[in-house]
C-alpha positions in Angstrom: -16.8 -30.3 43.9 -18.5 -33.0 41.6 -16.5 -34.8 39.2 -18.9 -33.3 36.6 -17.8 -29.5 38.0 -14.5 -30.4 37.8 -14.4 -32.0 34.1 -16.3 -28.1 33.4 -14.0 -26.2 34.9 -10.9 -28.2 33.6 -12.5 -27.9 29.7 -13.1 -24.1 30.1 -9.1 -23.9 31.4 -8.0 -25.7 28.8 -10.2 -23.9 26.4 -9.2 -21.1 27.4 -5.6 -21.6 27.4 -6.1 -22.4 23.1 -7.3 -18.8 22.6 -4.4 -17.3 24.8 -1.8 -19.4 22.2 -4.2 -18.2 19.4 -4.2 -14.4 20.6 -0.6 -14.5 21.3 0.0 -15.9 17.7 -1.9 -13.4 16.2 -0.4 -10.5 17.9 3.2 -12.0 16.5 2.0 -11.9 13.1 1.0 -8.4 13.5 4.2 -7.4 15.2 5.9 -9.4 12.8 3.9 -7.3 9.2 4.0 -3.5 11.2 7.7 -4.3 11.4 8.2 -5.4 7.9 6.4 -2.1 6.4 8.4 -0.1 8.6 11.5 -1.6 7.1 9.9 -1.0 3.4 9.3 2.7 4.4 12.5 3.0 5.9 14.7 1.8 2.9 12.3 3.4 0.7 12.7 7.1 2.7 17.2 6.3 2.6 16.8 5.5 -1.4 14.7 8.8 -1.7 17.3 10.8 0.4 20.6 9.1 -1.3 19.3 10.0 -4.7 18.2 13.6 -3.5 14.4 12.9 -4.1 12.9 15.1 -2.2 9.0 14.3 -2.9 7.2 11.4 -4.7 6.3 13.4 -7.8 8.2 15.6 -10.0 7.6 19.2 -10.0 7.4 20.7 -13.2 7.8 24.4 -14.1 4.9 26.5 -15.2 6.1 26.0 -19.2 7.3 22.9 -19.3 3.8 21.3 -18.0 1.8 23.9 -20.5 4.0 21.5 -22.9 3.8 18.4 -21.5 0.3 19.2 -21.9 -0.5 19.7 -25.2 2.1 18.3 -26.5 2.2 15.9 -29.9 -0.5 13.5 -28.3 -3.0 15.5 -27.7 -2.4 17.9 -31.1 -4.0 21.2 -32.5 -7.1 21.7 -32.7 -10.6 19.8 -32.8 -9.7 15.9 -32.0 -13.7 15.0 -33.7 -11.5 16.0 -37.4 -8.5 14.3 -36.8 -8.8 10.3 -38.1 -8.0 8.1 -41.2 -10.4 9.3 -43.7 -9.2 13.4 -43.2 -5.7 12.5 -43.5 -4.3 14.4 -40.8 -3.6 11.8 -38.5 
């Protein structure tokens, strides 16, 4: 082998070896981030469970939403009468 082939060969291994240590790295950090949101979801799912939440949003019953609804916000009636000048607001 020349000493020209060999100086190659011994730039590609140690090229090479750089992305390895670069892969590995990254794979880490990506171990490292799935593992943190697992631990998130995890203490979020024992909060939810300790406080007896058993979904993300409330469930309101059939009356109390028709309330909710149209309730003192959205008012009576047309919404193009309601402003300053008609007094009704």
């Amino acid at each position: 082998m020349q000493k020209r082939e060999r100086w190659a060969v011994e730039v590609e291994a140690h090229w090479l070896a750089k992305e390895r240590d670069v892969m590995e790295a990254d794979k880490k950090k990506v171990e490292k981030e799935k593992h943190v949101d697992d631990m998130f979801f995890y203490g979020y799912r024992c909060c939810m469970k300790k406080h007896d939440i058993t979904q993300d949003t409330p469930n309101y019953p059939l009356d109390e939403e028709n309330e909710a609804i149209g309730g003192p916000t959205r008012g009576k009636g047309d919404a193009s009468t309601a402003g300053p000048s008609c007094g009704s607001a």
